[in-house]
mmJSON file of the N, C-alpha and C atoms, coordinates in Angstrom:
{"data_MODEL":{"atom_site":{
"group_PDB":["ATOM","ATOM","ATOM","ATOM","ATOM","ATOM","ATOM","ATOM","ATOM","ATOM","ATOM","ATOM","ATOM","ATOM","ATOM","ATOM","ATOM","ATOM","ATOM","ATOM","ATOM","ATOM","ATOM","ATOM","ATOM","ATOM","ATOM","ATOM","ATOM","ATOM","ATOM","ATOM","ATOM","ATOM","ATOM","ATOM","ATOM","ATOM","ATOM","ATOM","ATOM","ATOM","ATOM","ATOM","ATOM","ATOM","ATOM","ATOM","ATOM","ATOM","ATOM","ATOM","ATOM","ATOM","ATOM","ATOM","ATOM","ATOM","ATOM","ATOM","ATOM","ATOM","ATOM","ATOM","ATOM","ATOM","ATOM","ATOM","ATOM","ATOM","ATOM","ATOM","ATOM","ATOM","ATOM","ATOM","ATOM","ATOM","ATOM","ATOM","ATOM","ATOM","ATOM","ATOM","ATOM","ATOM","ATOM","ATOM","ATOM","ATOM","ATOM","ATOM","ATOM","ATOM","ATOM","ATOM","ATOM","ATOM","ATOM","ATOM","ATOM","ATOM","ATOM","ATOM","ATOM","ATOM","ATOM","ATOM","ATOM","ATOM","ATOM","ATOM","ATOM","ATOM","ATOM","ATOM","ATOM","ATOM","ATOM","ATOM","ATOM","ATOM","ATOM","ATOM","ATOM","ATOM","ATOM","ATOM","ATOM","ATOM","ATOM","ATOM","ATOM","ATOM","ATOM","ATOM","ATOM","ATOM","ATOM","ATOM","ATOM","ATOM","ATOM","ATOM","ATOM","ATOM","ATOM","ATOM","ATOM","ATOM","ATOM","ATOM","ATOM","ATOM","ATOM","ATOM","ATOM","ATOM","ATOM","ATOM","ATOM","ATOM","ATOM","ATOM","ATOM","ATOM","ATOM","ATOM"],
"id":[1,2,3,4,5,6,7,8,9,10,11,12,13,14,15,16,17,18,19,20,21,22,23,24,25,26,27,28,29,30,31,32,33,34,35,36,37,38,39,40,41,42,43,44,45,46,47,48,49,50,51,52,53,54,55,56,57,58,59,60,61,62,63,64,65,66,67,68,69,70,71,72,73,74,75,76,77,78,79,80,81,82,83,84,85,86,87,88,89,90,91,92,93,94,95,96,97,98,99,100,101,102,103,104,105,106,107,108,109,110,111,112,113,114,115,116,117,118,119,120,121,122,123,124,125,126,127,128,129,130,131,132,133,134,135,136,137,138,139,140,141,142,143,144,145,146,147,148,149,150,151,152,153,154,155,156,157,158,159,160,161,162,163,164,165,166,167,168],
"type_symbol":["N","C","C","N","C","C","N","C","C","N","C","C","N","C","C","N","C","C","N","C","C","N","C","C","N","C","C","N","C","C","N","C","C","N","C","C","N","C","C","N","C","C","N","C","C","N","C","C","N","C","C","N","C","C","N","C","C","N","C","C","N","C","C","N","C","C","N","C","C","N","C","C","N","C","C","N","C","C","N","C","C","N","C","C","N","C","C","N","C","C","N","C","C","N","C","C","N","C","C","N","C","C","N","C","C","N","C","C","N","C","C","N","C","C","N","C","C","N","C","C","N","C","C","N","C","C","N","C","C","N","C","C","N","C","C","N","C","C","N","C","C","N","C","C","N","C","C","N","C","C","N","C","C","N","C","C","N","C","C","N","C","C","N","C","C","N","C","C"],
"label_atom_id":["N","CA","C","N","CA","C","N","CA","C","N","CA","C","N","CA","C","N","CA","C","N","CA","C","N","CA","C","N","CA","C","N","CA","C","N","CA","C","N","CA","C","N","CA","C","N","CA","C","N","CA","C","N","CA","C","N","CA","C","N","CA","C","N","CA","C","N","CA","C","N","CA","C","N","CA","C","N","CA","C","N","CA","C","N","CA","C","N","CA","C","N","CA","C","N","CA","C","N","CA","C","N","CA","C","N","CA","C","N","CA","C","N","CA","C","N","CA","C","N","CA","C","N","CA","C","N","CA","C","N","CA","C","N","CA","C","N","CA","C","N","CA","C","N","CA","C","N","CA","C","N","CA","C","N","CA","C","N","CA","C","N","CA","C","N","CA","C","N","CA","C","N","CA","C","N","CA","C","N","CA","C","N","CA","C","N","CA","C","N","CA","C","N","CA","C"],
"label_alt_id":[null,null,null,null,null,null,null,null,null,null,null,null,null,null,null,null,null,null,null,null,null,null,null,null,null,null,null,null,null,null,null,null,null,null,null,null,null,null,null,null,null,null,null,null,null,null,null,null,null,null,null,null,null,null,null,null,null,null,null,null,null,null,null,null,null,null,null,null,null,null,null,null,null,null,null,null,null,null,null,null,null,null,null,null,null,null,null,null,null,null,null,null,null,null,null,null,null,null,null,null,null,null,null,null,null,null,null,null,null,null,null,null,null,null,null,null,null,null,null,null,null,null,null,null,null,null,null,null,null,null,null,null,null,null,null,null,null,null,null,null,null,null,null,null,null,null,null,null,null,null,null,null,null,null,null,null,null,null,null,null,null,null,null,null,null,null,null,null],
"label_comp_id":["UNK","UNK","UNK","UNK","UNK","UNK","UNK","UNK","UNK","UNK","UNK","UNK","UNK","UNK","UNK","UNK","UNK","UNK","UNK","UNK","UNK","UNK","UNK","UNK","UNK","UNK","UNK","UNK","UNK","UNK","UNK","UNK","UNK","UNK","UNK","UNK","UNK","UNK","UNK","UNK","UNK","UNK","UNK","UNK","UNK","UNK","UNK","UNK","UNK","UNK","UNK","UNK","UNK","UNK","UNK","UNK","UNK","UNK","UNK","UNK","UNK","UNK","UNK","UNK","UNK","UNK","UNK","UNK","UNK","UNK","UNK","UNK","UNK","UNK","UNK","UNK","UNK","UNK","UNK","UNK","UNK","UNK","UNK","UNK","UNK","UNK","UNK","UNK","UNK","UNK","UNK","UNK","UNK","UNK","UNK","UNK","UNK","UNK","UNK","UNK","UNK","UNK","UNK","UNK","UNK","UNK","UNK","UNK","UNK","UNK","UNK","UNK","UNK","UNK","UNK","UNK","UNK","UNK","UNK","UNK","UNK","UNK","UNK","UNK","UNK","UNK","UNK","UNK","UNK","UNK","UNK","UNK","UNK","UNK","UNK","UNK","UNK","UNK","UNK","UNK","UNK","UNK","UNK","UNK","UNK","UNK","UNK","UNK","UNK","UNK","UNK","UNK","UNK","UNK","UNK","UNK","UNK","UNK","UNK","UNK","UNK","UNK","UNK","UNK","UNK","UNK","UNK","UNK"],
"label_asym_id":["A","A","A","A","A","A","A","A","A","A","A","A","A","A","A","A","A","A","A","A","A","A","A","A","A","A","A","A","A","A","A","A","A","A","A","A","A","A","A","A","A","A","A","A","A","A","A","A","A","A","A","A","A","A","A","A","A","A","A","A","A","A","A","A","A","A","A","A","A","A","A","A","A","A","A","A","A","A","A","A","A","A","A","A","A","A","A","A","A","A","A","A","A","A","A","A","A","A","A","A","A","A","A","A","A","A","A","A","A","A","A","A","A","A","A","A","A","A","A","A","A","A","A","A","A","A","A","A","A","A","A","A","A","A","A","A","A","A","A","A","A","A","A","A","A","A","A","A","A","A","A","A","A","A","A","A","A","A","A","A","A","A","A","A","A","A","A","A"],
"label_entity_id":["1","1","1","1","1","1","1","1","1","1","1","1","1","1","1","1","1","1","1","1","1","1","1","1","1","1","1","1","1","1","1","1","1","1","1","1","1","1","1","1","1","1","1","1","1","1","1","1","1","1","1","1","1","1","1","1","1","1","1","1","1","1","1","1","1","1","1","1","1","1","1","1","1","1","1","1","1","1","1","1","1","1","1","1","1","1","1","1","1","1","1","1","1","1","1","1","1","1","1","1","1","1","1","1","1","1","1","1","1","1","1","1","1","1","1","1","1","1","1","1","1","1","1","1","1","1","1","1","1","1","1","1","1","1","1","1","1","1","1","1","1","1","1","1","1","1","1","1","1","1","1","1","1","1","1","1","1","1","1","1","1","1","1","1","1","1","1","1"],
"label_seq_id":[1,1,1,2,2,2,3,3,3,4,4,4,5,5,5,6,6,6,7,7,7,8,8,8,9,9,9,10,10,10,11,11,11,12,12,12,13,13,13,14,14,14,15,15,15,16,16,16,17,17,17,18,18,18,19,19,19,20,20,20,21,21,21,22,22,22,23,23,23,24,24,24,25,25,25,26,26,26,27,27,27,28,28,28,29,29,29,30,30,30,31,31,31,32,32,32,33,33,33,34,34,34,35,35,35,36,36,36,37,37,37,38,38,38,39,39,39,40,40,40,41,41,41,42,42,42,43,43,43,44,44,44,45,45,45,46,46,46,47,47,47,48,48,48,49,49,49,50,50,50,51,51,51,52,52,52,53,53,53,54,54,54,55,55,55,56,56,56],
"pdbx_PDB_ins_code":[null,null,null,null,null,null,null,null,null,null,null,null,null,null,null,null,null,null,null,null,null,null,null,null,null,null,null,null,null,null,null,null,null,null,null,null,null,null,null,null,null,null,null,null,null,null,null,null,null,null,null,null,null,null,null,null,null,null,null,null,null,null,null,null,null,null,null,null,null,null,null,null,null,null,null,null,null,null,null,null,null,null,null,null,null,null,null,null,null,null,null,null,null,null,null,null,null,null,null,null,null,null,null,null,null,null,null,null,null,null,null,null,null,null,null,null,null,null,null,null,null,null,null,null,null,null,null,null,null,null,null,null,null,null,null,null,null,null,null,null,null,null,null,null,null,null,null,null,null,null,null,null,null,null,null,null,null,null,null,null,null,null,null,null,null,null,null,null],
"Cartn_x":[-96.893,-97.201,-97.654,-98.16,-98.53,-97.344,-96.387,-95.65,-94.79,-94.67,-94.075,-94.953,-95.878,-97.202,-97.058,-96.531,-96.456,-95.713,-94.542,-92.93,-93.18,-93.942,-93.968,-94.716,-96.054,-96.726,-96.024,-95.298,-94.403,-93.361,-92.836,-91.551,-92.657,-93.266,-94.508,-95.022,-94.974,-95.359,-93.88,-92.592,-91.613,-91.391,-91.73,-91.474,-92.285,-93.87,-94.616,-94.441,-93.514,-93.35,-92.194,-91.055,-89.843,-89.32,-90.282,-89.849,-91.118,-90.921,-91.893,-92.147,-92.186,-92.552,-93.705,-94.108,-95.876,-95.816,-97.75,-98.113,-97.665,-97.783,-97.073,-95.589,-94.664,-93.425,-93.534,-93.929,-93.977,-94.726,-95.735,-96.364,-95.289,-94.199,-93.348,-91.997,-91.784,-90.826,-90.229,-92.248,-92.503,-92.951,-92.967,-92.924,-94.335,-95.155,-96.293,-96.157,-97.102,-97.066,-98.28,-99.121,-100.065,-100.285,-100.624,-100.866,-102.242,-103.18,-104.157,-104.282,-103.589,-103.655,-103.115,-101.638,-101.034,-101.935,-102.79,-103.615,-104.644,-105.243,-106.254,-106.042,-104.624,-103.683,-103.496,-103.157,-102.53,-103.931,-104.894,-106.262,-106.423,-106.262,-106.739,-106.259,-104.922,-103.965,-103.762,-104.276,-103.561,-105.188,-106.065,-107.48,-107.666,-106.474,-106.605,-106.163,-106.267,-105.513,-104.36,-103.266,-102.029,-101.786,-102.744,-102.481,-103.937,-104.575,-104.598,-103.724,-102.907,-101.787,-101.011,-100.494,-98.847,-99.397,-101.384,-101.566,-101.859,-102.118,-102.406,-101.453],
"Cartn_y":[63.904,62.634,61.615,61.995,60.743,60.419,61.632,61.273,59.382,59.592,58.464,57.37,57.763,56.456,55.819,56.595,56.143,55.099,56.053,55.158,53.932,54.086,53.149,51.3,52.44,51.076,49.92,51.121,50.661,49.939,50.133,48.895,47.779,47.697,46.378,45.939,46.465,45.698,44.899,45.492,44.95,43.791,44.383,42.942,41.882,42.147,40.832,40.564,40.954,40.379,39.291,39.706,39.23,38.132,38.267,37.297,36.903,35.558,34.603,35.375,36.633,36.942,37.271,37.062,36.987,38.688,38.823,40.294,41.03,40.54,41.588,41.474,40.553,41.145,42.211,42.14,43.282,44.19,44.387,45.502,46.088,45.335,46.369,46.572,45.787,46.505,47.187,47.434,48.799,49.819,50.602,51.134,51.569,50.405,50.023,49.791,50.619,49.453,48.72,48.688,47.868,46.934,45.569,44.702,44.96,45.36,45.649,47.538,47.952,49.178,49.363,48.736,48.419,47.525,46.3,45.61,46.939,47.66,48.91,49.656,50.27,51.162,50.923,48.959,48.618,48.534,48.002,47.673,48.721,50.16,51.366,52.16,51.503,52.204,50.866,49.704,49.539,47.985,48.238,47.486,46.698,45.645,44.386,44.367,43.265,43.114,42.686,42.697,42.511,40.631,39.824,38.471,38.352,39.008,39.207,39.079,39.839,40.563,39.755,39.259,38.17,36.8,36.436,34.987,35.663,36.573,36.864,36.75],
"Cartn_z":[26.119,26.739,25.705,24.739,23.756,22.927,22.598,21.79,23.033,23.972,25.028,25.116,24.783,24.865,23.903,22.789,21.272,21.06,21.786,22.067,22.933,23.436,24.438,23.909,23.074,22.535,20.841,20.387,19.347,20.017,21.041,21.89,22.134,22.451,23.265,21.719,20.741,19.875,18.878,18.964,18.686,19.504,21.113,21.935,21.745,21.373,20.52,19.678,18.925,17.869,17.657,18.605,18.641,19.666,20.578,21.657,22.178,23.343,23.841,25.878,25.312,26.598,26.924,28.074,27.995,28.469,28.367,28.572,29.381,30.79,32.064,32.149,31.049,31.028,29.879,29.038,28.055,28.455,28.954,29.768,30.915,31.348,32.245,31.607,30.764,29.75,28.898,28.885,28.216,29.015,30.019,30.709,31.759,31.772,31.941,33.407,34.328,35.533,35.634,35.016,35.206,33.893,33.779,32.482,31.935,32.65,32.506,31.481,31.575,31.351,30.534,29.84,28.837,27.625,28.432,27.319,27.097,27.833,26.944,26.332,26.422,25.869,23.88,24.423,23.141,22.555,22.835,21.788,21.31,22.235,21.443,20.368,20.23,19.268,17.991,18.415,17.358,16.876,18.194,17.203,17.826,18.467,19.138,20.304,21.116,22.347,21.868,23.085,22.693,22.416,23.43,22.724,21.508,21.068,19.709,18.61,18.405,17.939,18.061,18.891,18.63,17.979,18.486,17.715,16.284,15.748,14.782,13.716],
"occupancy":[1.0,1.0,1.0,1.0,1.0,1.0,1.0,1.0,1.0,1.0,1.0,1.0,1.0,1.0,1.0,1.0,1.0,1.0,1.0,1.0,1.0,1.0,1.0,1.0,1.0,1.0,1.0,1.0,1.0,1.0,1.0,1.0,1.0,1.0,1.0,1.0,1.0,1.0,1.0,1.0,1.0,1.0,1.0,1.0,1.0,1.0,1.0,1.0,1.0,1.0,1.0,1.0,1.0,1.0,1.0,1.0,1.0,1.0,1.0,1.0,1.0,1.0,1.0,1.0,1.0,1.0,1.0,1.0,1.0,1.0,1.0,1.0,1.0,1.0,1.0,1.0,1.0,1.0,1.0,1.0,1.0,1.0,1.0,1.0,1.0,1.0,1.0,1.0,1.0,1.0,1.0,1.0,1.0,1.0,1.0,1.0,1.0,1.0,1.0,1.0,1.0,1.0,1.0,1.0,1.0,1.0,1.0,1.0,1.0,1.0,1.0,1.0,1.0,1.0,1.0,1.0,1.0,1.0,1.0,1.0,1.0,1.0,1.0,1.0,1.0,1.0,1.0,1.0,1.0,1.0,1.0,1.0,1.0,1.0,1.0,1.0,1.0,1.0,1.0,1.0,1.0,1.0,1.0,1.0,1.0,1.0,1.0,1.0,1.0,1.0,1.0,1.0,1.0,1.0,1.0,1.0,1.0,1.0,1.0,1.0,1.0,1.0,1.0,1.0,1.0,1.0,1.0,1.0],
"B_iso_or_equiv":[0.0,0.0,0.0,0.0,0.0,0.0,0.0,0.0,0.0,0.0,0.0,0.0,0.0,0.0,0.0,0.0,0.0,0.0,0.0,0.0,0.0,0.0,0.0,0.0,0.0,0.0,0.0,0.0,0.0,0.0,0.0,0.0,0.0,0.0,0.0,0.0,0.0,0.0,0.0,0.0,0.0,0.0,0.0,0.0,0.0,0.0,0.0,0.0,0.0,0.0,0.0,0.0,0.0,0.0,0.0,0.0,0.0,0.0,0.0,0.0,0.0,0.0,0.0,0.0,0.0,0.0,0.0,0.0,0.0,0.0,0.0,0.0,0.0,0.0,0.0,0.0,0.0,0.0,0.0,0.0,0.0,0.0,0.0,0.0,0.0,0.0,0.0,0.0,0.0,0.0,0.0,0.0,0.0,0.0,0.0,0.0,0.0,0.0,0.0,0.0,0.0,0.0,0.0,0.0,0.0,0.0,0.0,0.0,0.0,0.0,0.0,0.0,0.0,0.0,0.0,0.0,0.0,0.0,0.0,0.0,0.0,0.0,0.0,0.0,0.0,0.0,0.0,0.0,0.0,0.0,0.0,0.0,0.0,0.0,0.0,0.0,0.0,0.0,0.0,0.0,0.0,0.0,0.0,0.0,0.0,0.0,0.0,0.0,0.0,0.0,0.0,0.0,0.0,0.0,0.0,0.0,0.0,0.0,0.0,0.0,0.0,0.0,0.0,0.0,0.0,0.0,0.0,0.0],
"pdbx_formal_charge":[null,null,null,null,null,null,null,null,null,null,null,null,null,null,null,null,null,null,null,null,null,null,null,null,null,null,null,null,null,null,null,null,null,null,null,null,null,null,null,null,null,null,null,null,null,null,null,null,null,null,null,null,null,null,null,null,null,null,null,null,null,null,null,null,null,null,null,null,null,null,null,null,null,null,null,null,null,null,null,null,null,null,null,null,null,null,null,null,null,null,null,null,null,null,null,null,null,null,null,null,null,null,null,null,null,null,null,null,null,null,null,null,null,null,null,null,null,null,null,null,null,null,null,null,null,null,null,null,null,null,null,null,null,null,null,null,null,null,null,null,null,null,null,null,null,null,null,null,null,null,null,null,null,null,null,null,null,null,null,null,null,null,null,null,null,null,null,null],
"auth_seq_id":[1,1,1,2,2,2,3,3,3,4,4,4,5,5,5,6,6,6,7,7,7,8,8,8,9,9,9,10,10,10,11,11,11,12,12,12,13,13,13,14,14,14,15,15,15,16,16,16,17,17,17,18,18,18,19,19,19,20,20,20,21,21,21,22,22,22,23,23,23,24,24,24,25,25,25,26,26,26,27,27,27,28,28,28,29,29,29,30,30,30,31,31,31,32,32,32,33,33,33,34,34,34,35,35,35,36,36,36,37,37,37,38,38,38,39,39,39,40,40,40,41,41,41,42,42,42,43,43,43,44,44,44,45,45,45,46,46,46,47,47,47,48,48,48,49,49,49,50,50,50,51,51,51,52,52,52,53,53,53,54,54,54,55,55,55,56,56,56],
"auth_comp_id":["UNK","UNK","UNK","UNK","UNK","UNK","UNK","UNK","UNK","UNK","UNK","UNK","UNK","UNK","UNK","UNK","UNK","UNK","UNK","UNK","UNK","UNK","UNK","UNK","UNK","UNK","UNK","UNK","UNK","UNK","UNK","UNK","UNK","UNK","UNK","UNK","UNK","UNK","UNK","UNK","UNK","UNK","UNK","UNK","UNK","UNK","UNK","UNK","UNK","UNK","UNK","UNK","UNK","UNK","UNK","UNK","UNK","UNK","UNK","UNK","UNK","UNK","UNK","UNK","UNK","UNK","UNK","UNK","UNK","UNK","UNK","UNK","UNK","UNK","UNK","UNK","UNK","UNK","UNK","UNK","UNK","UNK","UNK","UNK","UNK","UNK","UNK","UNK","UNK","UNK","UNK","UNK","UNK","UNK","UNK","UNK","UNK","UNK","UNK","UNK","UNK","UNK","UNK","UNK","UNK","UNK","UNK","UNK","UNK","UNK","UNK","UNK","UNK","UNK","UNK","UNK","UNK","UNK","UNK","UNK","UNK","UNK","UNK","UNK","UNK","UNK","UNK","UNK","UNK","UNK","UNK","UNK","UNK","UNK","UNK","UNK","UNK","UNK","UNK","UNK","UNK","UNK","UNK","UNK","UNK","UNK","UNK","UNK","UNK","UNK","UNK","UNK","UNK","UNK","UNK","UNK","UNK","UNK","UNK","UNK","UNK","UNK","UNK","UNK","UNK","UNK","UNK","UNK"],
"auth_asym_id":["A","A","A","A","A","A","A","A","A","A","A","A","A","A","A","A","A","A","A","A","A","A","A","A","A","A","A","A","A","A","A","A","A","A","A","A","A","A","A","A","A","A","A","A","A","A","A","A","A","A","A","A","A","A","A","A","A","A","A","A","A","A","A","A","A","A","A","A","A","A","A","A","A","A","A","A","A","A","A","A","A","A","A","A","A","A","A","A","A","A","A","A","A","A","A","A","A","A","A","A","A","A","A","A","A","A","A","A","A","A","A","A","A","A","A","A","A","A","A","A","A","A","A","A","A","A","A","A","A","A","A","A","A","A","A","A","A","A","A","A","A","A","A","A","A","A","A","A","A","A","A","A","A","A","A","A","A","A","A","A","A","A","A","A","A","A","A","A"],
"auth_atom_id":["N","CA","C","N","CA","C","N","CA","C","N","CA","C","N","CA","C","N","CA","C","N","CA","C","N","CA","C","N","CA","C","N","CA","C","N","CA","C","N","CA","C","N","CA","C","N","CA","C","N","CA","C","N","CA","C","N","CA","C","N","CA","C","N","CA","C","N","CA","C","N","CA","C","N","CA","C","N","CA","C","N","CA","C","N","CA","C","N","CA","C","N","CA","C","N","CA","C","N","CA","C","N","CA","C","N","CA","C","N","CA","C","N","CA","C","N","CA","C","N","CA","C","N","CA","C","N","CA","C","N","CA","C","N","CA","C","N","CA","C","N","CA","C","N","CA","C","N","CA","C","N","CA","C","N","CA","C","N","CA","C","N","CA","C","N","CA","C","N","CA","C","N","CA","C","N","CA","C","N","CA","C","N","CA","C","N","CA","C","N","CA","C","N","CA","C"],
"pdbx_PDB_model_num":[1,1,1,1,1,1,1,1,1,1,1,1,1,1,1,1,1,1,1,1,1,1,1,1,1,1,1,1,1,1,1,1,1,1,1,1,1,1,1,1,1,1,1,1,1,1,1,1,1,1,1,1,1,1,1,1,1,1,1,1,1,1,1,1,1,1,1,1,1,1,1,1,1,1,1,1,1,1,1,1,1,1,1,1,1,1,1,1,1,1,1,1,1,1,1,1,1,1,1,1,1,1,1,1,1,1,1,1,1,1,1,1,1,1,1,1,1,1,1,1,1,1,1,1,1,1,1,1,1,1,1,1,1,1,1,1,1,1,1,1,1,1,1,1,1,1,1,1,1,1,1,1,1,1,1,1,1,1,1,1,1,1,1,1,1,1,1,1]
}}}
């Protein structure tokens, strides 16, 4: 299961990086159903929140 979480939070960070889509489309495009749970997910793996991270 983490190895998919992994996968999961490395796509959501390609998608912030690459396109102008806000959090709860990248939170369900990455296989997220909640935006909320995806933004705790991502702070924990990678330090920041996810609009951290794309203004950064």
């Amino acid at each position: 299961m983490q190895a998919v979480r992994a996968a999961r939070l490395g796509h959501a960070r390609q998608l912030l990086d690459a396109t102008d889509l806000d959090i709860a489309q990248v939170a369900r495009a990455s296989g997220f159903a909640s935006p909320f749970h995806f933004s705790r997910a991502f702070r924990e793996r990678f330090g920041v929140p996810p609009s951290a991270y794309r203004s950064g």
